[in-house]
KEDREN-389425 format. One record per residue: x, y, z of N, C-alpha, C, CB in turn; residue in one letter. Coordinates in steps of 0.2 Angstrom, whole numbers, plus 5000, padded with zeros to 4 digits. Glycine has a CB too. Example, Ala and Ser with C-alpha at 12.3 -4.5 7.8 and 13.67 -1.06 7.14 Angstrom:
506649725039506249785039506649845039505749785045A 506449895035506849955036506450005039507049975029S 
! end
This chain:
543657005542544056955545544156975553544656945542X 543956935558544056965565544756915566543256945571X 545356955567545856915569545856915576546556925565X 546356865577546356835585547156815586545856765585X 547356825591548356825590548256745592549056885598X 548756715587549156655587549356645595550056655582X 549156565598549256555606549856495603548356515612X 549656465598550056395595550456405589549556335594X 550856355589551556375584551656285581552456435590X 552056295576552156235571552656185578552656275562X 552556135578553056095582553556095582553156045581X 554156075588554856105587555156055582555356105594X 554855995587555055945583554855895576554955925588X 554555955572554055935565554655905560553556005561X 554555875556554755835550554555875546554555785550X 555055905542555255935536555555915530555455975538X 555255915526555355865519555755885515554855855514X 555855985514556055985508556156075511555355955500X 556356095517556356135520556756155528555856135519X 557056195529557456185535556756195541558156255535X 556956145546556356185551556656255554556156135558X 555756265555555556325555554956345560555356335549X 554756405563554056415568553856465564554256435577X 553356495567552956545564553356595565552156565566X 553656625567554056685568554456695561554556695574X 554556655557555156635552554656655548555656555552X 554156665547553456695543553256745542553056685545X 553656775549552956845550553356925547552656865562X 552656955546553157005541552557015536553856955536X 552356955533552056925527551456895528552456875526X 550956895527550456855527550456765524550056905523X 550256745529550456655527549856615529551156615533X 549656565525549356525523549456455527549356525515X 549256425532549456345533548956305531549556315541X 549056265526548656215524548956145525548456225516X 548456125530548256045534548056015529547656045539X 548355965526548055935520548055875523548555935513X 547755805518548055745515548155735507547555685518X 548755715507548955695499548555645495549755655499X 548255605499547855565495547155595496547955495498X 546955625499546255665498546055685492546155715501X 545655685486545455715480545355785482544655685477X 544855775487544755865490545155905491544455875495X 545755885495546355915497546655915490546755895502X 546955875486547155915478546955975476547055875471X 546055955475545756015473546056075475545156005475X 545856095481546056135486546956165485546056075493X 547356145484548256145484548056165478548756055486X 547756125473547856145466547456235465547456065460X 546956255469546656315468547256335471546056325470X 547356345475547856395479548756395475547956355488X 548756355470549356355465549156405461549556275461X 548356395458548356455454548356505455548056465451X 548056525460548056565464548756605467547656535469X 549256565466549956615466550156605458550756575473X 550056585454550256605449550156665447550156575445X 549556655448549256745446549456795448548756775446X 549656775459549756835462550456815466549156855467X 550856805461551656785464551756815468552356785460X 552356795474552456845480552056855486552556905477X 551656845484550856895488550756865497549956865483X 550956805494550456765502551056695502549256725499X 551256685507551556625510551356555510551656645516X 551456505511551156445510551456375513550956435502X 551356355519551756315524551056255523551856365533X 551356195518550956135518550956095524551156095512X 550656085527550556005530550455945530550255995533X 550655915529550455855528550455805534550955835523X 549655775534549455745540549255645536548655785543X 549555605538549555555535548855515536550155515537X 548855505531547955425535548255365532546955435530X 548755355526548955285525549755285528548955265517X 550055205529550455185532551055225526550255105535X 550955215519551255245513551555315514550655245508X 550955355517551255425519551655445524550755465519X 551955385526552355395532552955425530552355345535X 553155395524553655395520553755485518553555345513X 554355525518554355565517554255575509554755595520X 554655545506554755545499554155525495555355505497X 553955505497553255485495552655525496552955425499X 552555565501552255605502552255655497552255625506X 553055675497553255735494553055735485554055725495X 553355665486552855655478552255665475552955605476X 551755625480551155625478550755745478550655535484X 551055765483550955835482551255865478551055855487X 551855845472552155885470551755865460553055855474X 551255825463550655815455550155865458550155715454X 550055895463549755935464549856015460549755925468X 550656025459550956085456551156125464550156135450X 551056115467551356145475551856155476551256115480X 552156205475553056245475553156255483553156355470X 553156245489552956265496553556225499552256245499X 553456215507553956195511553356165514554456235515X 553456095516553156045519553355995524552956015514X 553056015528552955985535552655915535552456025540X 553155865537552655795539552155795545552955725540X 551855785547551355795555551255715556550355835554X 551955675555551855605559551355585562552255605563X 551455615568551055585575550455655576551555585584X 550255695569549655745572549555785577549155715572X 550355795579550555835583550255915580551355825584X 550455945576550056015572549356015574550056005562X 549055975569548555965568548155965576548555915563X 548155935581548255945587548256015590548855915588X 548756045587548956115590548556155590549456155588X 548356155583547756225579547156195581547856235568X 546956135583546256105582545856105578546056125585X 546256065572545856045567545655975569546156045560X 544956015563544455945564544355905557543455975568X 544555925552544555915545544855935540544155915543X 545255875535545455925530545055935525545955905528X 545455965518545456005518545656085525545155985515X 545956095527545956155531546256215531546056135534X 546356275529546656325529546756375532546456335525X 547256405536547456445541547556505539547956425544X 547156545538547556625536547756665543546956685531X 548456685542548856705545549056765544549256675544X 549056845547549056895544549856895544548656945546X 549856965542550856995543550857015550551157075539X 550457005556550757015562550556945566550457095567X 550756905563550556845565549756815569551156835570X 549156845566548656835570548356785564548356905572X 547856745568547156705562546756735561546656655564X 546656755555546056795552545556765552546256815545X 545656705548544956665547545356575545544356695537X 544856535545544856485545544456455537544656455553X 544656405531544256395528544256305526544356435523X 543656285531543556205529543256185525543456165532X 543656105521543056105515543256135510542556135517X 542856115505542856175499542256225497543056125492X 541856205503541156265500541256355501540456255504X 541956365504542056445504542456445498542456495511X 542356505492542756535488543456565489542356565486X 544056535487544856555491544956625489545556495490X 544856635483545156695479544956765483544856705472X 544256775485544156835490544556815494543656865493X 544556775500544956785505545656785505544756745508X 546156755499546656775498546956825496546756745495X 546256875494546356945491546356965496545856975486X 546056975500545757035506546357015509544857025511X 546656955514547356935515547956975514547456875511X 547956975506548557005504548357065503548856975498X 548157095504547957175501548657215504546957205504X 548657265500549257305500550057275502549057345505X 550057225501550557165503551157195495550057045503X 551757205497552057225492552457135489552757305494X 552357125485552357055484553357055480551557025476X 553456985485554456965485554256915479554956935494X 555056905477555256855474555256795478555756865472X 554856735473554856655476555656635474554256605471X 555556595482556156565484556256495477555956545492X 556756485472556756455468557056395473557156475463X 557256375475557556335480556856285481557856365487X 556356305483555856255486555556225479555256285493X 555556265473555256245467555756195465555056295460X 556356175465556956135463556756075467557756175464X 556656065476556656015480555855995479556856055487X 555356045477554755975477554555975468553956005483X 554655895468554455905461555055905454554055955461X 555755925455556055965452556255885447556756015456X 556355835452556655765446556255765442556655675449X 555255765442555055735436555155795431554355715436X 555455845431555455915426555855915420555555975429X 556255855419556655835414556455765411557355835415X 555955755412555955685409555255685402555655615416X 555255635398554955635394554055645395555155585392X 553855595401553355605404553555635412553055545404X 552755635414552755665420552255665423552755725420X 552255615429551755595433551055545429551655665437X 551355515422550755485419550455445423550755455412X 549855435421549055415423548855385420548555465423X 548055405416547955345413548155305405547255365414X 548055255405548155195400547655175395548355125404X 547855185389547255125388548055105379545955195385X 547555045379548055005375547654965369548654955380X 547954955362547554915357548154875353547054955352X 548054845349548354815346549154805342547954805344X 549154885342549654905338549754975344549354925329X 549455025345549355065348549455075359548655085345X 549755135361549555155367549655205368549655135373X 549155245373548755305374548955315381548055295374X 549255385382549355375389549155465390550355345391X 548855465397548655525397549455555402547855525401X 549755585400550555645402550155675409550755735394X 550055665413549455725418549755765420549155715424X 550555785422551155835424551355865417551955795427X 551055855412551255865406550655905401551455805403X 550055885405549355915401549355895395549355995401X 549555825397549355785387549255735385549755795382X 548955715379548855655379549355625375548255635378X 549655575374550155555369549855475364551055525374X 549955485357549855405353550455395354549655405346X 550655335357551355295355551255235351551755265360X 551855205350551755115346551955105354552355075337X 551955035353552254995357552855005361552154955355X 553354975355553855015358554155065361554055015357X 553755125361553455185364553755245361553655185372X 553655255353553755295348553255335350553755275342X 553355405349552855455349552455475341553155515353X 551855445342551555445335551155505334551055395334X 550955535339550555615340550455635347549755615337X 550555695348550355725355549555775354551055765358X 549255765358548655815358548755855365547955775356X 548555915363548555965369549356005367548555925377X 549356065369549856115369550556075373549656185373X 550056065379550756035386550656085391551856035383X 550156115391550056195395549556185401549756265390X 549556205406548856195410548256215408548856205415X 547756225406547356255401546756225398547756265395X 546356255396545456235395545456255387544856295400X 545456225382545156235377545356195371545356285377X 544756195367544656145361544856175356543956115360X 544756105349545256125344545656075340545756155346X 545956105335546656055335547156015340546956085331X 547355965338547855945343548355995347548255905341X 548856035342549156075343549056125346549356075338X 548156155345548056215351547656185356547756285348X 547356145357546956125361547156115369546656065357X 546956105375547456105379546956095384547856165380X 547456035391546956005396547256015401546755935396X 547055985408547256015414547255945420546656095417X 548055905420547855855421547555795419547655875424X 547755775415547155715412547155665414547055705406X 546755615418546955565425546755515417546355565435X 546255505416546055435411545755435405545755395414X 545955395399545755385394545455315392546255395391X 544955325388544855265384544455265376544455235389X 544655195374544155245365543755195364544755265357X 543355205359542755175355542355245351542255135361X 542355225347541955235341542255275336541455275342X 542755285336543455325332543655375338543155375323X 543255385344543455425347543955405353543055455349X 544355455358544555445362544355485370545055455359X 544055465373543755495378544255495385543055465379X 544355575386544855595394544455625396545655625394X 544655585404544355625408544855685412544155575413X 544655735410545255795409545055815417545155875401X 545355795422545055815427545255885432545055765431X 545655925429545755985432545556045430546155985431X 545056025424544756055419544056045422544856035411X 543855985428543255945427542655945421542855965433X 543155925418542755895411543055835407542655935407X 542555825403542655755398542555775393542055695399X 543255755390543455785384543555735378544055815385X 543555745372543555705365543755725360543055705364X 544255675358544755685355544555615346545555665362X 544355665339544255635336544855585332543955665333X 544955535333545755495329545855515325545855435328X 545355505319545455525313545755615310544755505311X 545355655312545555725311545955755316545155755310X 546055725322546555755327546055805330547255795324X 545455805330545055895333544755875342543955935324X 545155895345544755905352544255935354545055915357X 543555915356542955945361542755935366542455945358X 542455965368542255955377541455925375542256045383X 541555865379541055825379540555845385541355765379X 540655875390540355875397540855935401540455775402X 540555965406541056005408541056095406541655975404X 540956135411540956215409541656245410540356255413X 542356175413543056215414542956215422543156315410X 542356225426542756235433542356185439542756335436X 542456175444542256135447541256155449542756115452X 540756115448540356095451539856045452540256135452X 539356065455538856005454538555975449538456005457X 538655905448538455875441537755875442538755805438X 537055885436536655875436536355825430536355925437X 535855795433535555725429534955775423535055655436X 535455755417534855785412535255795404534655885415X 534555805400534955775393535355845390534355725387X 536155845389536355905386536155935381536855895386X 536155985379535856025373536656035372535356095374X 536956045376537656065375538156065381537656135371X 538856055379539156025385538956065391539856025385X 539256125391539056175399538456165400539156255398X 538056145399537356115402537556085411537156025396X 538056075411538056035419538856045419537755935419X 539056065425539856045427540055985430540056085431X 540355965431540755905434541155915439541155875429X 541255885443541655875449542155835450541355845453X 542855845447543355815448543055745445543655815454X 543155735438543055685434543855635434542855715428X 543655575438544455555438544755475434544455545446X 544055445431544155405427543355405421544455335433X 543655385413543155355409543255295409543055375404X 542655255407542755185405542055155401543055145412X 542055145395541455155388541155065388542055175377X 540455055388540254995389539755015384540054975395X 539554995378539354995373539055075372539054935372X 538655105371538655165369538355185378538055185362X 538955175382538655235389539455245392537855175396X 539455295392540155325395539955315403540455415392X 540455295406540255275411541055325415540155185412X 540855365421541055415425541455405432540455455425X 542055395435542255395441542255475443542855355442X 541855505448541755575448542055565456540855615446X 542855595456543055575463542855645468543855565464X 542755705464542355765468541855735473541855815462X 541155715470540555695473540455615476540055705468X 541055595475540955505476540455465473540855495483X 540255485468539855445463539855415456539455475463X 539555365452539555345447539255395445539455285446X 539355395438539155445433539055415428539555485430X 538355425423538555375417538255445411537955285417X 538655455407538255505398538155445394538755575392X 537655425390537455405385537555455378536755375386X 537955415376538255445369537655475364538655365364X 537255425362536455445357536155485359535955395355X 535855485366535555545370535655585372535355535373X 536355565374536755655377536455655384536455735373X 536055575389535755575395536455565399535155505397X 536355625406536955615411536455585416537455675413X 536755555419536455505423536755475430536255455419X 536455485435536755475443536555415443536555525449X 537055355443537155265443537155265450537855225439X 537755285454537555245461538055285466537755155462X 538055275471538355335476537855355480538555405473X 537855385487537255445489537955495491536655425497X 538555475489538955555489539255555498538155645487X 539055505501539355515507540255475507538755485513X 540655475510541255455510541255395516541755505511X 540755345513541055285516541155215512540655265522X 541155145515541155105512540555055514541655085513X 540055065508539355045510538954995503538855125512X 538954945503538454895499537754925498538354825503X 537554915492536854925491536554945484536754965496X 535854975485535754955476535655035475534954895474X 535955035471536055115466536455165471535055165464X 536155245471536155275475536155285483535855285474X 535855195485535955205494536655195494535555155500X 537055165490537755135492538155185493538155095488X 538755185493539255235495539755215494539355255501X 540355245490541055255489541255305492541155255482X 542155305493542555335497543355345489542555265505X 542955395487543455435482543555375476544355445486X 543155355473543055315465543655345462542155335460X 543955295460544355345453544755295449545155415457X 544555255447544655205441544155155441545355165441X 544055135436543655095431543855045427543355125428X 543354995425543554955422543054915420544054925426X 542654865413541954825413542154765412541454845407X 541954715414541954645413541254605414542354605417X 541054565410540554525411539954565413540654475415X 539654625409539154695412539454715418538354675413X 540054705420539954725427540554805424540254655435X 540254825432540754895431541454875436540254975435X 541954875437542254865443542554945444542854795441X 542654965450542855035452543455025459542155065454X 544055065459544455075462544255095468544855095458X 544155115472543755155481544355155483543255105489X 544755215482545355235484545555235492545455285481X 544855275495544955305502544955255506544455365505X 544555185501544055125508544755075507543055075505X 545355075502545655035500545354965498545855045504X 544854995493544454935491544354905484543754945492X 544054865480544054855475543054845476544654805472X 542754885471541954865471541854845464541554935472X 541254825466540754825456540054845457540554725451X 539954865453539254885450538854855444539154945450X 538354825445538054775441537854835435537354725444X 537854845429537654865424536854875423538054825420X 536554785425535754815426535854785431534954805420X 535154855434535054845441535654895446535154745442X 536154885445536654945449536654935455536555025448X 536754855458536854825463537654845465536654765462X 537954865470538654895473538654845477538854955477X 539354795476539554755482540354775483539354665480X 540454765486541354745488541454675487541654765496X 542254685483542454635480542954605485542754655473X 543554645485543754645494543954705496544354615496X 544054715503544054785505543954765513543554845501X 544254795517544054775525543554835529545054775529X 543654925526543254945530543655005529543054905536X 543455085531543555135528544355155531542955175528X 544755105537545255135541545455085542545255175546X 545455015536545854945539546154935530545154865543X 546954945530547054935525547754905526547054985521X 548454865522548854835524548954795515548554785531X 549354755515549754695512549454625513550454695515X 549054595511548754525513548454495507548154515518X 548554435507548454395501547854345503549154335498X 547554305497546954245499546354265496546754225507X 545954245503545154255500544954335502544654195506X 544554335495544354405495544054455504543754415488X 543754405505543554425513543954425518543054385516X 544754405517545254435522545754485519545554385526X 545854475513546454505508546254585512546354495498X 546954615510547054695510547454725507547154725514X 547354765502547554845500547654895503547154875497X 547954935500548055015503548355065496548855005510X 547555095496547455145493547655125484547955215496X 547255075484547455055475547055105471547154965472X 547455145464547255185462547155185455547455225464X 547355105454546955085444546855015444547655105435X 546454995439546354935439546154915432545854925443X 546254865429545954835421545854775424546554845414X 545354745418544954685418545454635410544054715416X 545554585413545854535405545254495407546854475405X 544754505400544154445403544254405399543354445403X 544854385395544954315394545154255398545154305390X 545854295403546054265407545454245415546854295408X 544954285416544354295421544954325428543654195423X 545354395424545654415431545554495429546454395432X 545654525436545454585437546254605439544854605442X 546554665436547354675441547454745441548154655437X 547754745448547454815453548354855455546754765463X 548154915451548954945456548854965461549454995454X 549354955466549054945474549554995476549154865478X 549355035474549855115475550255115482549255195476X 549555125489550155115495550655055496549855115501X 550755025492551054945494551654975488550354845492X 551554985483552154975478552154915473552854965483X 551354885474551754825471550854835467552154745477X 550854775461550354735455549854685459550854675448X 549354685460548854645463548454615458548454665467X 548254555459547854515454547354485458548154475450X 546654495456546054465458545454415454545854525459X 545454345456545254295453544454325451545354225457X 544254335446543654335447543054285447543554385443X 543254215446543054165449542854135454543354155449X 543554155459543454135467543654175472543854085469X 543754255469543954305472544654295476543454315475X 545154255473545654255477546254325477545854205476X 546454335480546954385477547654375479546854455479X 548054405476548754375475548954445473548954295468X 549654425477550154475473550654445470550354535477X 550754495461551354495458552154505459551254525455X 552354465459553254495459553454515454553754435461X 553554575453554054615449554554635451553754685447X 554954635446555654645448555854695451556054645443X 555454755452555754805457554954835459556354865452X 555054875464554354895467554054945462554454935476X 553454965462552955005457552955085462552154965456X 552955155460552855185463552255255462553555175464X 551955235465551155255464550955245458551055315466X 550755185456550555175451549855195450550655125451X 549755245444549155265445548655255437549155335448X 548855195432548555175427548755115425548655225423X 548355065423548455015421548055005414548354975428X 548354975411547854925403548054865400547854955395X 547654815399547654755396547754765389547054725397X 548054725385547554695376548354645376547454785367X 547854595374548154525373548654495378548454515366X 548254495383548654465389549254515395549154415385X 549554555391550054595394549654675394550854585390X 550054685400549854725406550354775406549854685413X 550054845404550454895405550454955410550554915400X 550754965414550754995420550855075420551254955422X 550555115422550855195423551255205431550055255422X 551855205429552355195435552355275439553355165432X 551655295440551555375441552255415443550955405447X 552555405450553155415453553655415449553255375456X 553755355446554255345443554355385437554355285441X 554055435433553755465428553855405422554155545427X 553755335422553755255417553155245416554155185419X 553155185408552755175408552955075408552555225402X 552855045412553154985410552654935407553454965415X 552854885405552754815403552754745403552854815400X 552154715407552254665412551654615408552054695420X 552354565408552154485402551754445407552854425399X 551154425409550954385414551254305411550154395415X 551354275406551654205404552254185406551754205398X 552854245407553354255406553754285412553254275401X 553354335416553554355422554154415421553654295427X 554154445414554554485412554354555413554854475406X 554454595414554154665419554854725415554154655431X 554854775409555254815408554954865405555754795405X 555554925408555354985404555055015397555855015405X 554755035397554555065390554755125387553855085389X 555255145383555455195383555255245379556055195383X 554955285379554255345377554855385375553755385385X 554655425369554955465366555255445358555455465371X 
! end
């Protein structure tokens, strides 16, 4: 590491969430980490979430001054920010960078971004992106660093509300007749309830953790979405990056896809799961025997066929925009929910603030609505002027022919005619707060109130919208 002495320092005037302000001097001593983030970035979770394990193992060791640079009008909100970083597992003090004043300073050009900072206040190195490995360079960093006690204070201020509640930060939904499924993601589990939200089984320890089994020892890492068919339950365990399978009948979880750590998926028929890693797997959704994949790592569709064991690259070319077209030339901007109606695929575009489909044959990508990769807002009507901001679940009622979309940055339930493409938004009785799972069966609509750590219950006949109480 060639360091170079600090010319720039944190703002006087920065916005602090969960932390007294502070400059770099209030640091030095210590070896310190600044990480430039966005909260809504997949990549940046990734990123926040390595560097979380990364101080579990080596408590004390290395400092960690979050940033937070906004791209939606949502993240402006401190408490909102705070939250959506606090699903990350991130114990830190965190800066809002309003007006990208920081970011400005240091001259960043991209997040993910990482600032190592030695103990006499110098930049060692810079790491953008996620293609450098953090663990040497955090090692080499800290080396001989005699490691203090973490400040319990900042673990209480970010995160600390959801740490008594029944759930924690749930995700994905999937719902049947008698039954719902809710993936715990702050909780590393999946739950059977009844309706009225009895707990009928839990699978997984509740630990962050990789490994198959019975319910009781088996254990996941994050588990953003669920869905079932064939006696099975399939989660997309995405901290694990893998796709995991849970038999109903005997309770016994296996890894379906997935070697445990992030990387590139390849197109080829498995002999056995580790055959291919995965990339932040962020939603499943089963269309007769083809599991179909929102892989928010790579920005692409994914599809495994169940009887063959074929993984298969459906559509994407992996770049991050918002691009129509047929298979592979199109483009998505962070995929991370799903949903099938009428052969079509429908997919969440978190980053583009969009709602897409992809034709089932043929794997034509169009936009359903969506204005463009840095135009997002609150607008009702026709699908070609309507806008979102950052919706991050969606389900299909194909009897009513509607698609209904949680519209995370907005707070609120959207509904999309699939007819005439109109869109509308629901009035609920109180706002939604980062909603990040949604499921149909027989008309009503249940909601994962992520924020909220709820699960609610919303009558479209009736316009009644209440808590579920889990447990």
């Amino acid at each position: 590491m060639n360091a170079t002495q600090l010319s720039q320092d944190l703002p006087e005037s920065a916005t602090w969430l969960n932390a007294p302000p502070a400059t770099l001097m209030h640091f030095q001593g210590r070896p310190l980490v600044v990480a430039f983030v966005n909260a809504a970035s997949a990549w940046c979770q990734q990123r926040l979430q390595e560097l979380q394990q990364w101080q579990v193992r080596h408590p004390g060791r290395v400092q960690l001054v979050v940033v937070q640079v906004p791209r939606f009008d949502c993240e402006r909100d401190g408490q909102h920010s705070l939250a959506m970083l606090a699903q990350c597992g991130i114990q830190a003090p965190v800066l809002l960078d309003l007006d990208w004043q920081a970011w400005r300073r240091f001259s960043v050009e991209s997040w993910p971004t990482l600032v190592m900072i030695d103990a006499g206040s110098r930049e060692v190195e810079r790491l953008v992106g996620l293609g450098q490995a953090l663990d040497p360079v955090l090692s080499q960093l800290s080396q001989g660093v005699k490691p203090l006690p973490v400040n319990p204070m900042t673990q209480q201020l970010l995160g600390g509300a959801a740490l008594e509640r029944t759930l924690r930060y749930p995700a994905g939904l999937h719902a049947t007749r008698d039954r719902l499924y809710i993936a715990d993601c702050g909780h590393h589990r999946i739950l059977e309830c009844t309706h009225q939200g009895r707990i009928l089984r839990q699978f997984g320890m509740g630990t962050a953790d990789w490994s198959d089994g019975s319910s009781d020892v088996a254990a996941f890492n994050r588990p953003r979405s669920v869905t079932l068919g064939h006696g099975h339950l399939y989660v997309a365990d995405t901290g694990n990056h893998c796709i995991r399978r849970i038999n109903l009948l005997s309770g016994q979880v296996d890894t379906l896809i997935g070697t445990g750590k992030a990387g590139e998926p390849r197109e080829m028929v498995l002999a056995q799961a580790g055959d291919s890693a995965l990339l932040q797997p962020a939603a499943v959704s089963l269309m007769d025997n083809q599991l179909l994949l929102a892989m928010t790592g790579d920005n692409r569709i994914w599809s495994y066929d169940l009887g063959t064991r074929q993984l298969s690259w459906r559509a994407g070319s992996g770049a991050v925009e918002l691009r129509d077209g047929s298979g592979q030339m199109a483009a998505f901007a962070q995929p991370c929910a799903l949903t099938v109606a009428n052969k079509t695929l429908y997919v969440c575009d978190a980053l583009s603030s969009s709602v897409r489909s992809m034709q089932l044959r043929g794997e034509l990508v169009q936009t359903v609505t969506g204005q463009g990769m840095w135009q997002h807002g609150l607008a009702d009507g026709n699908r070609s002027q309507a806008l979102l901001q950052y919706p991050l679940a969606i389900a299909a009622d194909q009897e009513a022919q509607v698609l209904w979309v949680a519209d995370a940055g907005n707070g609120k339930l959207r509904r999309i005619r699939l007819g005439n493409g109109q869109v509308s938004t629901v009035e609920l009785a109180r706002p939604l707060y980062g909603a990040a799972g949604l499921a149909v069966d027989s008309g009503v609509v249940w909601i994962a109130d992520t924020e909220a750590c709820a699960v609610l219950r919303y009558d479209p006949h009736t316009g009644q919208c209440v808590d579920v109480p889990i447990g």
